[in-house]
C-alpha positions as CSV (number, residue, x, y, z in Angstrom):
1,X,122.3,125.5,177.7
2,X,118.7,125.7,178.2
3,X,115.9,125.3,176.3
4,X,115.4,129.1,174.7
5,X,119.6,129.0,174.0
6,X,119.6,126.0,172.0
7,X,116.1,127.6,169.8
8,X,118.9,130.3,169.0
9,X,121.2,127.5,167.4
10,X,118.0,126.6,165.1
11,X,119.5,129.7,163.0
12,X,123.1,128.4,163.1
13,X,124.4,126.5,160.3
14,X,125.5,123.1,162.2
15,X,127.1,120.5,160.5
16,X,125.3,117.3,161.0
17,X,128.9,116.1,162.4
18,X,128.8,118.6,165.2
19,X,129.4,117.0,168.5
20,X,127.1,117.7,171.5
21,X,128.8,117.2,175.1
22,X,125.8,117.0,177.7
23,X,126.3,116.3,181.4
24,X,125.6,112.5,182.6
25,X,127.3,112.9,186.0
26,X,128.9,114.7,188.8
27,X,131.2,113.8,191.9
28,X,132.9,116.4,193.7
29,X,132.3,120.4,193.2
30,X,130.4,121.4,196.2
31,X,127.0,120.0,194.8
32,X,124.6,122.2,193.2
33,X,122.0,121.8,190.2
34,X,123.7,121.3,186.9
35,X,121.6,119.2,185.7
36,X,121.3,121.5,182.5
37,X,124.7,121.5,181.4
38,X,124.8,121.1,177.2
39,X,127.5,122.1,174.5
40,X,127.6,122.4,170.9
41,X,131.5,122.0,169.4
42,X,131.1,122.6,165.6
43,X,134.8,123.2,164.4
44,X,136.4,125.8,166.2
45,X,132.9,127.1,167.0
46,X,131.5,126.4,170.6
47,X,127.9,126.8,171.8
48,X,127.1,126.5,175.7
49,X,129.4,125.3,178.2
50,X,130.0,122.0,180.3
51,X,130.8,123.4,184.7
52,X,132.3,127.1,183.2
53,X,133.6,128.3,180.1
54,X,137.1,127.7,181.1
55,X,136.8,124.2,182.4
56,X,135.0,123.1,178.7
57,X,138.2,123.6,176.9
58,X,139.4,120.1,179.0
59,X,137.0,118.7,177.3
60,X,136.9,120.2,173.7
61,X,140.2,117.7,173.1
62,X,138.1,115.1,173.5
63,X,135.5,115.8,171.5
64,X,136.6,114.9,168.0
65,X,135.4,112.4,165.8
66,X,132.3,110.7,164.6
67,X,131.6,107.9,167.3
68,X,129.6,108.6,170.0
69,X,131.4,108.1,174.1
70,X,131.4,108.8,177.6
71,X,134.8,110.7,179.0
72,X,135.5,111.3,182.6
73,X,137.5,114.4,183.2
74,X,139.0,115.2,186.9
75,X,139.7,118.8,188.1
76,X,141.6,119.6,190.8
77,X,140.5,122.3,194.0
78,X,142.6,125.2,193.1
79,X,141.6,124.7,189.2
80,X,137.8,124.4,190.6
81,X,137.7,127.5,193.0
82,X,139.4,129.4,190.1
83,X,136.4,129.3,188.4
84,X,133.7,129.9,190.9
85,X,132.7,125.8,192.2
86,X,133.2,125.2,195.6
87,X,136.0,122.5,195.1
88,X,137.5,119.9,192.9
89,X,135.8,116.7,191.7
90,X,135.6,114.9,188.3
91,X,132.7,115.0,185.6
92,X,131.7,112.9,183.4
93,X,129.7,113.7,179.4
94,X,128.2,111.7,176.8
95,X,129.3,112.9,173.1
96,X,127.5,112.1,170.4
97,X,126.8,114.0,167.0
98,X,124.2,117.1,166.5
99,X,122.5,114.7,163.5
100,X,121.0,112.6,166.7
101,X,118.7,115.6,167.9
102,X,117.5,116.6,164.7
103,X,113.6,115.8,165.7
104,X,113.8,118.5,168.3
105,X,113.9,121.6,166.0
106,X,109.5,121.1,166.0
107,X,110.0,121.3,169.8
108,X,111.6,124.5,169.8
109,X,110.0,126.1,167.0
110,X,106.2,125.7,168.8
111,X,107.5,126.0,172.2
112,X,106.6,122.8,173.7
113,X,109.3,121.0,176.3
114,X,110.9,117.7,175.3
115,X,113.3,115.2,176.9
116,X,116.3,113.8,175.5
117,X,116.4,110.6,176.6
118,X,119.4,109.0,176.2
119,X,119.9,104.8,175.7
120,X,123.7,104.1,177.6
121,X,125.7,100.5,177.3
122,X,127.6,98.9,179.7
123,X,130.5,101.3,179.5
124,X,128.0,104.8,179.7
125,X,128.5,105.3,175.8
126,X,125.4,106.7,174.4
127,X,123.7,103.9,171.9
128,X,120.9,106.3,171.2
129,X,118.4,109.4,171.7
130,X,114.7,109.8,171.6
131,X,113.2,112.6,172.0
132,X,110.0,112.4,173.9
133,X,107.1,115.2,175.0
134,X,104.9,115.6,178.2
135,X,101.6,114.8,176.2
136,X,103.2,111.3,174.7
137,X,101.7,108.6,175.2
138,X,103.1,104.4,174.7
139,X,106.8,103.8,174.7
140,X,109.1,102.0,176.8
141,X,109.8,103.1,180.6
142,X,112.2,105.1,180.1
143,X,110.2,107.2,177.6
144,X,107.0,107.2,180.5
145,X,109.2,108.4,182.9
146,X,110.7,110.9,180.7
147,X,106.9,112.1,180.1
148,X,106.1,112.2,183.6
149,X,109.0,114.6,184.6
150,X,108.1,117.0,181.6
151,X,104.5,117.0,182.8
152,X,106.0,117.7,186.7
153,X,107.8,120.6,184.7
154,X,111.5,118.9,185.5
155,X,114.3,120.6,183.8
156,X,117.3,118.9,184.3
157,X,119.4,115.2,184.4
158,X,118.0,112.3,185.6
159,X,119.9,108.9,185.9
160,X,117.4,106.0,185.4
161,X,118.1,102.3,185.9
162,X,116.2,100.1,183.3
163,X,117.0,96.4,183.3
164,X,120.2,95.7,182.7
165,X,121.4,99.6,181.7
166,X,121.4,102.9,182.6
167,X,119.0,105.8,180.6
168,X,119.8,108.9,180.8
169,X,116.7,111.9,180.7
170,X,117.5,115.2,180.2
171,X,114.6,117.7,180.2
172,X,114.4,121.0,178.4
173,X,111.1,123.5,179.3
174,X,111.1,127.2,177.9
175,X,111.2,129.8,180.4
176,X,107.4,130.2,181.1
177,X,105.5,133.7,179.7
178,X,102.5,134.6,181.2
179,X,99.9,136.9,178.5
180,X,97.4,139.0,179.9
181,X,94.3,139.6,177.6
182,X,93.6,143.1,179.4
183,X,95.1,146.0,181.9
184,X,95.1,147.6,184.8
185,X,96.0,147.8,188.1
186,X,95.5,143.6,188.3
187,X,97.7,143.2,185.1
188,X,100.4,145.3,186.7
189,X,100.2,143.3,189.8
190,X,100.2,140.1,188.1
191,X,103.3,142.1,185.9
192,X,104.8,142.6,189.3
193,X,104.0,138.8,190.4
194,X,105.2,137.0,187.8
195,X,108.3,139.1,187.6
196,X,109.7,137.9,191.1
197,X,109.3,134.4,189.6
198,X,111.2,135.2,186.3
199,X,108.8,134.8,184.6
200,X,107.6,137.0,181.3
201,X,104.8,138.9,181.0
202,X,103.4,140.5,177.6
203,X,100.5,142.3,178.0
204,X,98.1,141.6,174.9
205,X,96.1,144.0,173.0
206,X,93.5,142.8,170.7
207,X,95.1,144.8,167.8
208,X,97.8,142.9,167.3
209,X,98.6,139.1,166.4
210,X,98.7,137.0,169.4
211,X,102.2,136.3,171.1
212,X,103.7,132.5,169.9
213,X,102.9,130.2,173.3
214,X,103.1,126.5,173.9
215,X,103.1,124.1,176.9
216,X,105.1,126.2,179.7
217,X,103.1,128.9,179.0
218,X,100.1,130.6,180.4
219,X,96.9,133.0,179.7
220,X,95.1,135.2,181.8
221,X,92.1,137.4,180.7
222,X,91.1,140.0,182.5
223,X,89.2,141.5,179.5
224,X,85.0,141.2,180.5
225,X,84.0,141.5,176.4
226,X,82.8,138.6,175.2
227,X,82.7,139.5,171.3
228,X,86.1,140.7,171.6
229,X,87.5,138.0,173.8
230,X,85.5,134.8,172.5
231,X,87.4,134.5,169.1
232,X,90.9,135.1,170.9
233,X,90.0,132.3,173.4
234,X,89.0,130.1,170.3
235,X,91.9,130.0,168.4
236,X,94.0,130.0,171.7
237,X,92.3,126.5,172.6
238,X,92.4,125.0,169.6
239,X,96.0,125.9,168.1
240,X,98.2,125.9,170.7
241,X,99.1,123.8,174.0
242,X,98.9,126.2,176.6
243,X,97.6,124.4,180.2
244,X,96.0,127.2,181.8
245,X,93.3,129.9,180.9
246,X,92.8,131.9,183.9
247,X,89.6,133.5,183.2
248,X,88.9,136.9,185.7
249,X,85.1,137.3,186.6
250,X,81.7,136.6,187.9
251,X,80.8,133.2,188.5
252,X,77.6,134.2,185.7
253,X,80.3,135.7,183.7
254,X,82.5,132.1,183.7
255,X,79.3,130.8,182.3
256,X,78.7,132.9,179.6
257,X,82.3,132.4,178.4
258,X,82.2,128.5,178.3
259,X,78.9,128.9,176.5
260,X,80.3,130.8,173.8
261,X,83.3,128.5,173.4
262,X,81.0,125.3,173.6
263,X,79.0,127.0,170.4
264,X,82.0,127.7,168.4
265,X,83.4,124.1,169.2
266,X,86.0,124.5,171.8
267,X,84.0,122.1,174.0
268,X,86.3,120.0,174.6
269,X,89.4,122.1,175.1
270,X,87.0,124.0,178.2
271,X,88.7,121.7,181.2
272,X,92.3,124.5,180.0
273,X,89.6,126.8,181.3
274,X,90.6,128.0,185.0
275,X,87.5,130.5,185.8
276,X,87.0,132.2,188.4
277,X,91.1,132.5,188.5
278,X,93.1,131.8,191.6
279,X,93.2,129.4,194.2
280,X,91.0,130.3,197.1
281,X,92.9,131.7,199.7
282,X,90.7,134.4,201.0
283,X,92.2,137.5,199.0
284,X,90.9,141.1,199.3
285,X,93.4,142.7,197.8
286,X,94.8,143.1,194.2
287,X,97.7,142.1,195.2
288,X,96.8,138.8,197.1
289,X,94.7,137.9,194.4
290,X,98.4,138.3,191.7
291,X,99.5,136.1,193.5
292,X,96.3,133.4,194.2
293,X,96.2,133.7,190.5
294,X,100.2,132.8,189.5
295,X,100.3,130.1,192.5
296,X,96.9,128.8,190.6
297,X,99.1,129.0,187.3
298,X,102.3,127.5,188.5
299,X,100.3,124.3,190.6
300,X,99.0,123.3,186.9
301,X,102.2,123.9,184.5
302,X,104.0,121.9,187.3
303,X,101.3,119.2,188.0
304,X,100.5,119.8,191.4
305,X,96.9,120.1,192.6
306,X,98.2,123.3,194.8
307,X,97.0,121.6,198.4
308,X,98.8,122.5,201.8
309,X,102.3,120.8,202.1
310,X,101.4,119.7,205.5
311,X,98.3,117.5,204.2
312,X,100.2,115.6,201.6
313,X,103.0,112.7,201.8
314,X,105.0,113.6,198.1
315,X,108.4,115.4,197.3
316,X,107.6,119.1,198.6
317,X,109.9,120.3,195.8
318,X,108.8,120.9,192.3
């Protein structure tokens, strides 16, 4: 379940004694990423799925009653291939009740990712859940490192030793949406761009009220009107979490825009700022400069500073 399926459930009448089976581990299947993996079992009602549809109703047995646990569950090869995975293996979910994740409904309502992360005893039973953002700051280690991932834009399961347990993170991000203050032949390219990615673009026009955005989202304006642009920019900066502002233009037209925004107190909120747009990779074309602008994008939502892979020494995955 990821992060824009479980704001649907924000309109669901859950009981407080609904049980949510995540994903903890995996040993077998053929590998893969399902580092995702969430379900919501409210009666006879499910919501998301553990591995497939069909191999969740194992589980759903289990699932009953108010004390939070770990269950292991094998599944054999011909079972496995049946339903798409590339063999057998066993899996093993934490249960706990929906009451425990109740602090993540202001998450999902403004957009911004979280991470459940999840206190396990000696046996794997979950103990306990915080819910922690990217722009946090204190807590324990596991909370940090739960921070760190969200700011690295992580979605997914991560097993963390810490002392003498094991924590559990689990990261939820919204599928990103790119806004483009403007048109043209560069919005449709950046249209075009951003669509390869999966990622959503809304074109915005002045006239109407301004898309709802948060942390795993981006701007770009193309629009060169400062009267009209400078108040949109304002409230952009200083209501919502958005990391990037690509800003197209002159280098004398980047400083006229951070002028403005200095004088109507946005001053420090100008660093979101990313004027002239794009990493510099020579492009002539509107095309190459699409994509100079969404690689620009994607190196800040994700953390990276966007340098050749060859010239540094870290993970070259996201």
């Amino acid at each position: 379940m990821t992060f824009d399926e479980l704001s649907v459930l924000l309109h669901r009448d859950l009981d407080s004694e609904a049980a949510v089976v995540r994903l903890a581990e995996l040993r077998g299947f053929g590998g893969g990423d399902r580092g995702s993996d969430l379900m919501i079992v409210a009666g006879t009602r499910q919501y998301g799925s553990v591995l497939s549809a069909e191999l969740t109703t194992q589980l759903l047995a289990d699932t009953s009653g108010p004390e939070p646990r770990s269950i292991t569950t094998e599944i054999g090869d011909a079972q496995a291939v049946a339903n798409g995975l590339a063999c057998g293996g066993s899996v093993r979910v934490i249960v706990h009740p929906w009451s425990w994740l109740s602090a993540v409904e202001p998450h999902l309502r403004a957009r911004r990712g979280f991470a459940l992360v999840t206190l396990l005893d000696a046996r794997g039973r979950p103990t306990e859940v915080r819910v922690v953002v990217h722009n946090g700051s204190g807590g324990d280690g596991a909370e940090q490192a739960a921070a760190e991932l969200l700011r690295h834009g992580r979605v997914g399961v991560t097993l963390q030793t810490l002392g003498d347990g094991v924590v559990h993170i689990q990261c939820f991000l919204p599928r990103s949406r790119l806004v483009v203050i403007g048109t043209g032949v560069l919005a449709a390219a950046l249209n075009a761009q951003a669509g390869l990615l999966g990622i959503e673009t809304i074109e915005f026009d002045s006239v109407d009220a301004f898309p709802q955005v948060g942390s795993s989202d981006a701007v770009v304006v193309l629009d060169h009107d400062h009267d009209r642009v400078t108040p949109i920019l304002h409230d952009l900066l200083l209501a919502t979490e958005v990391p990037y502002v690509g800003s197209l233009g002159s280098r004398g037209t980047q400083a006229e825009r951070r002028r403005r925004l200095l004088n109507c107190g946005c001053g420090d909120q100008l660093d979101r700022i990313y004027g002239p747009a794009g990493f510099d990779i020579g492009a002539r074309s509107t095309e190459e400069t699409a994509m100079a602008i969404v690689a620009e994008m994607l190196g800040v939502l994700r953390g990276r500073l966007g340098q050749s892979l060859r010239d540094g020494t870290g993970p070259i995955n996201g």
